[in-house]
N, C-alpha and C positions, 0 to 999 in steps of 0.2 A: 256543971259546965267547967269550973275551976279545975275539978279533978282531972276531968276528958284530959282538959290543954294540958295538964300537968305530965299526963301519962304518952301522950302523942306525941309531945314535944322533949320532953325529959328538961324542961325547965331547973329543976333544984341543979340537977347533975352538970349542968352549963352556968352554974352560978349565976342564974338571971331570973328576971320574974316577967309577970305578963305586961304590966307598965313600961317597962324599960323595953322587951318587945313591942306594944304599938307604938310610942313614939320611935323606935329603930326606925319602924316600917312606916308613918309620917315622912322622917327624914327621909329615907330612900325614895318615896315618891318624889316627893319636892327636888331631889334631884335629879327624875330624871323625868319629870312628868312633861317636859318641853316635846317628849318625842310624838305625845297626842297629836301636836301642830305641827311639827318638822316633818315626821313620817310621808304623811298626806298629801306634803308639798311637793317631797320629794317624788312620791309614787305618781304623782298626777304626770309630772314631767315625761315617762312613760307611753303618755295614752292610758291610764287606768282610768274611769269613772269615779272619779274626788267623791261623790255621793256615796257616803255611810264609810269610807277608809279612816276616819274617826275612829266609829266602833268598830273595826275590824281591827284596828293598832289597840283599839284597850283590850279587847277581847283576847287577843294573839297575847298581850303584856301577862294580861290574868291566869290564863291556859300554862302558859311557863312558867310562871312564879308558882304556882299549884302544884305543875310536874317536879320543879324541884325543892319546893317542900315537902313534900311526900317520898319522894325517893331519894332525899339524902339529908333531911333537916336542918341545911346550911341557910342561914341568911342574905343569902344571895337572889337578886329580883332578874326579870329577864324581859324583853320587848324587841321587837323588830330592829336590828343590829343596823347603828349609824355605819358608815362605812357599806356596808351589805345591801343596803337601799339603797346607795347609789352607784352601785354595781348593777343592780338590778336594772334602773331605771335609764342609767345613762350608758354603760355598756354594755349589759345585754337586749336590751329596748333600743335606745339610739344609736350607738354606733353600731351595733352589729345586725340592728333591724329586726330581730325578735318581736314577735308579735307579745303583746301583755299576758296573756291568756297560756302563750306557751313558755313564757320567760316565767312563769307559774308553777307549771311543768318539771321545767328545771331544778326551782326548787324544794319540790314535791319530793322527787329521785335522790334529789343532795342529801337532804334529811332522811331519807331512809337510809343511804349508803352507809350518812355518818353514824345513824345508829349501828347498822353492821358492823361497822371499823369499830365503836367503842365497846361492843358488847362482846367482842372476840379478842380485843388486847390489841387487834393489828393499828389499829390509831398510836398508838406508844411507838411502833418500830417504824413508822412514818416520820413520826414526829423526828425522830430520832436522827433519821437519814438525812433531814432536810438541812443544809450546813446554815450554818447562826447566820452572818450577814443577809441570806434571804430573807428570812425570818423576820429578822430586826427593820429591813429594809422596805419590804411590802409591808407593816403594819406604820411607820411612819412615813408610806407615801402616797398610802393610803386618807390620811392626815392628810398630806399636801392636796392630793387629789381635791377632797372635800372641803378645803379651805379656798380653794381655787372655786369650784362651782358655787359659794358662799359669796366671793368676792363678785364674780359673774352674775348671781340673784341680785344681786348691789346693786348692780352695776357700778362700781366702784372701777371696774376692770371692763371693757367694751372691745369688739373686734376693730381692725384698721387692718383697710387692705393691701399698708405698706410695710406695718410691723408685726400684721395679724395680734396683736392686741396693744393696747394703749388707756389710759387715765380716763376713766371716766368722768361727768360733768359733775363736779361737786358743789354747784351752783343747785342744783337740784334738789330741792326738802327730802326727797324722800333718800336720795343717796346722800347727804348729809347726816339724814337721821340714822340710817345702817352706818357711818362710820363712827359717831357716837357711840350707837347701841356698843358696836365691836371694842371701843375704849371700857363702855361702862360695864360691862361684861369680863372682862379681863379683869378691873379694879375690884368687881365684887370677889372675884374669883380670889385671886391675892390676899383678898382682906377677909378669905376662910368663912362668907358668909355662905349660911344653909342653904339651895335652893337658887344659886346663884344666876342661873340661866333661865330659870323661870322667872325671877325677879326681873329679868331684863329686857326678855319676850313681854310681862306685863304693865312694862315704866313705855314700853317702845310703842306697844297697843294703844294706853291712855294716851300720849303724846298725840298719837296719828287721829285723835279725836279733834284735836284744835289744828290741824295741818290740811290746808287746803288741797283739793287735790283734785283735778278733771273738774265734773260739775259738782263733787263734792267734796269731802276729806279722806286722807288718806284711810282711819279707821272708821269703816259704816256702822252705824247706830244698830247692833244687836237686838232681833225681832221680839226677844226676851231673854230672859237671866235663867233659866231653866228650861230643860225641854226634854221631850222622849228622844231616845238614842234614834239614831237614824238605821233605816235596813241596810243589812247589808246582801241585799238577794244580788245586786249586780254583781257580784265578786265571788258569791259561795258558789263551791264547784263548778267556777266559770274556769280554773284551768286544764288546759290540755295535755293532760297525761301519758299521751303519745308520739307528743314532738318529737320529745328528747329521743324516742326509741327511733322514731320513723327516721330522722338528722343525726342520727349521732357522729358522722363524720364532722357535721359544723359546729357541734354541740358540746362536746367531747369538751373542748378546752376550757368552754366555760363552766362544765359542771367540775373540771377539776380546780379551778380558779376560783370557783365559790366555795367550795371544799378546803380547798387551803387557805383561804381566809379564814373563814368561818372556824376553821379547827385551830390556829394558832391565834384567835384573836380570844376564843373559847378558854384556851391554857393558859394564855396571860393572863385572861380575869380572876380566872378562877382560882391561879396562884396567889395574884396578889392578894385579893380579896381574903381570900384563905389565911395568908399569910397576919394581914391584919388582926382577922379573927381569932389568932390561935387555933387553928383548926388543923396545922400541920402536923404530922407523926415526930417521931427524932429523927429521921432519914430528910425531915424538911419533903415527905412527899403529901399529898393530899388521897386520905383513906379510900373517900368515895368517888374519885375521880370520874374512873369508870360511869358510875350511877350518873355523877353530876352532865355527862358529855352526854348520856343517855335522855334525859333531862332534856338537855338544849337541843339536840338532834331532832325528838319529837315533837317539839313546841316549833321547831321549823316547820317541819311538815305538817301537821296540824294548822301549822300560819299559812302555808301555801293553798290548803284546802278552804279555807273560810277566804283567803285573799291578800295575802302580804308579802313581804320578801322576809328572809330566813330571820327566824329569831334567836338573842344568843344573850349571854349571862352580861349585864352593866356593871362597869367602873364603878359606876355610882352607888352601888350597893357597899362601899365603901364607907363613904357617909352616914348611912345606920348602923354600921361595924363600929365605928366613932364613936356612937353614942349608945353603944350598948348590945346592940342584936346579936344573939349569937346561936339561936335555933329557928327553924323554918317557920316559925311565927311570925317574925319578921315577912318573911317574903308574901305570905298567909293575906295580911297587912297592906303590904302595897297591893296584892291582886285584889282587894275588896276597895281600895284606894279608885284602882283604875276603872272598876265597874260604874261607882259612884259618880267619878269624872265626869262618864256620857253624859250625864242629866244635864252638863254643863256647855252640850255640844252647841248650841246657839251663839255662845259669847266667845267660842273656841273658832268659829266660823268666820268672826270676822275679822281674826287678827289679821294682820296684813304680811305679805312677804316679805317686805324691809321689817319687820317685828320679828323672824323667823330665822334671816341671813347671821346676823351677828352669833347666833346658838351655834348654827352650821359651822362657819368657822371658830369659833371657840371649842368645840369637840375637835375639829382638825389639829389645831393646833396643841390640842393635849393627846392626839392620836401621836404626834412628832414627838413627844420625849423619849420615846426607845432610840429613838437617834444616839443617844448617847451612851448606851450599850457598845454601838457599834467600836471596832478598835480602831483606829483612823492611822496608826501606824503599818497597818495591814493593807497594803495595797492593792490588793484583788478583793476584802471585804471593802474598802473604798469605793474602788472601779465599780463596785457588785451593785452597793447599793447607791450609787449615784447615778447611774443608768437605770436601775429601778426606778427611781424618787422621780427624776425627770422625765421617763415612759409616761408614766400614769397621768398626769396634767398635760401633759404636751401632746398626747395621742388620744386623753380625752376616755383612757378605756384602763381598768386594772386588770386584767388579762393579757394584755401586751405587756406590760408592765415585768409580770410578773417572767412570761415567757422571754421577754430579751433580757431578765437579771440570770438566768437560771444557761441561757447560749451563755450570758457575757461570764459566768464563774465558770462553768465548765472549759468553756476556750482558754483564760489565761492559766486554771490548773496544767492546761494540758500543752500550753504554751512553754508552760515553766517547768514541765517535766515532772511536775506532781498530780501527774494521773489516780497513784494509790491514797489518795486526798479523796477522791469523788466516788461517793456511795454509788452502786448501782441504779438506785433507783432516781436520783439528780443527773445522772447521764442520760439516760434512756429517757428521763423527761426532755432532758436537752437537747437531745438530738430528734424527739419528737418535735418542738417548737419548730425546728430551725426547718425539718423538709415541710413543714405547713409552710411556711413562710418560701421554701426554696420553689415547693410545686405549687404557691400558691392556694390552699387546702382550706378555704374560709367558706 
């Protein structure tokens, strides 16, 4: 067995041993294992049937981390992409009225596209087109987005039909307890402890045990401490694989807007993370990129088939880079991590959503440090992405978002007489948003 993993993994040759791999892949759970309870909550918001989106979120976790352990040996873990879930659920499900089943669909197509795009190199000359401030812009407003719908699970932030929104009651235990949690989550966070947001999902759970609530408390008494994974038959090959084709005039935007998330939030990880790892060449590029996007592409679509929104490589695999991982053992690790989980579905059931809000927004607002990439002496990457950041919470939808950052750079290029500035391919997207919007095209 030692040999197997020895020869599979190339352990010696990464300077690491199998110890120092499971605990990587420990830590890497612990950090991002909140997405079991977060996923679920979010997906429910939808219209999806919450029965068995547990196992479907560890299932979908496992399936990725396996894909890209096998086809690039990087330590890097994957699960249904924060950010990507609530695109799903809130802009292509609610605002844009997508039925569940076909917002499915959608990401079914996504993931195969992006395998196409990663397995022919044309992902690279996309990337490449797309000018930086978008980029930078739609992945921290994205952040803002999700920190907004976190503050709204609070209710910390409430509608007013004079301000359309306003302060919520902080007289209230349980929004008391979410603004807590959001302090105590941030403090663990600072203070570099492992597993930070799980810790804080589990302080915020025990808590709602003693917190009165309706006729009872806010955390309900767990029917047991163990249990069999729940089915997931309402959700497997419950989507419709022919929306996207039968709509694709209303559809179009969203599969390219999940597309472009998904692909630039894909490159950032997997730089960083890389970067951490020492897994870069001397060019500073990442060998298996290709593999790695291929990797993440499939585990979408595979997510889409069993029941989820798009899956993609985590930050958090960061955290077992820290402490050591440095081959696909790691990841190996966390996928046996998440299988295990299920058995734990009963006590995972009863967390409550004020135990759940604080996570949400604490990923948001670590989605928002690329903010500070941006050049803020550059006035149209400015204009660009401040009109992004504030689309996306104010309209409720990351596909507007993205589409009025992409009008507002194109017009001031072309304002300013720096036409030969704008790739073809940022035009021609720009000037698509804008006649959706001019002939109304939704």
């Amino acid at each position: 067995m030692l040999a197997l993993l020895e020869k599979t993994f190339q352990l010696t040759k990464h300077k690491t041993s199998i110890k120092t791999e499971v605990l990587a892949g420990l830590t890497t759970f612990a950090a991002m294992s909140y997405i079991l309870v977060v996923n679920p909550s979010i997906l429910g918001a939808s219209g999806m049937p919450v029965e068995g989106l547990i196992t479907v979120t560890a299932l979908a976790a496992c399936i990725g981390c396996l894909l890209m352990a096998s086809l690039t040996n990087y330590p890097i873990a994957l699960a249904p992409g924060m950010g990507l879930n609530a695109f799903f659920a809130f802009t292509i499900c609610l605002t844009r009225e997508v039925p569940w089943d076909a917002a499915l669909g959608i990401v079914f197509w996504n993931g195969i596209l992006f395998v196409l795009l990663s397995v022919t190199g044309v992902r690279r000359r996309i990337a490449d087109s797309i000018p930086a401030p978008l980029k930078i812009a739609v992945q921290a407003g994205i952040g803002l987005f999700i920190a907004f719908i976190g503050l709204k699970n609070a209710e910390l932030i409430v509608d007013n039909p004079a301000t359309f929104v306003t302060l919520g009651d902080l007289s209230q235990a349980p929004t008391l307890l979410a603004l807590i949690g959001i302090i105590l989550t941030v403090v663990l966070i600072k203070r570099q402890i492992p597993g930070a947001i799980l810790i804080s999902v589990v302080a915020l759970t025990l808590a709602g045990l003693f917190i009165p609530f309706g006729d009872g408390y806010l955390t309900s008494q767990p029917e047991a401490l163990v249990g069999m994974p729940e089915s997931i038959s309402a959700t497997f090959l419950a989507m419709d694989i022919m929306y996207p084709l039968e709509n694709f005039a209303r559809t179009w935007d969203l599969i390219f807007a999940l597309l472009f998330v998904n692909m630039f939030d894909t490159i950032g990880t997997l730089i960083g993370v890389s970067r951490k790892a020492k897994l870069l060449d001397d060019k500073g590029k990442l060998p298996k990129m290709g593999n790695a996007m291929t990797a993440d592409a499939a585990a979408s679509a595979v997510g889409a088939v069993i029941g989820t929104s798009p899956v993609t490589s985590y930050v958090e695999s960061a955290a077992g880079v820290s402490s050591g991982g440095r081959t696909g053992l790691t990841s190996v690790v966390v996928a046996l991590c998440f299988l295990l989980a299920l058995f734990l579905t009963p006590i995972m059931k009863v967390i409550p959503l004020m135990a759940t809000t604080p996570a949400l927004i604490m990923v948001g607002i670590l989605m928002m440090e690329s903010i500070r990439q941006l050049d803020f002496d550059d006035l149209t990457a400015l204009a660009t992405a401040s009109v992004t950041l504030l689309a996306m919470p104010l309209t409720f939808s990351i596909s507007e978002g993205i589409a009025l950052g992409f009008i507002t750079y194109v017009g001031i290029k072309l304002g300013g007489g720096h036409y030969r500035q704008i790739s073809p391919l940022t035009g021609v997207l720009a000037l698509i948003f804008l006649l959706r919007y001019v002939f109304d095209l939704k």
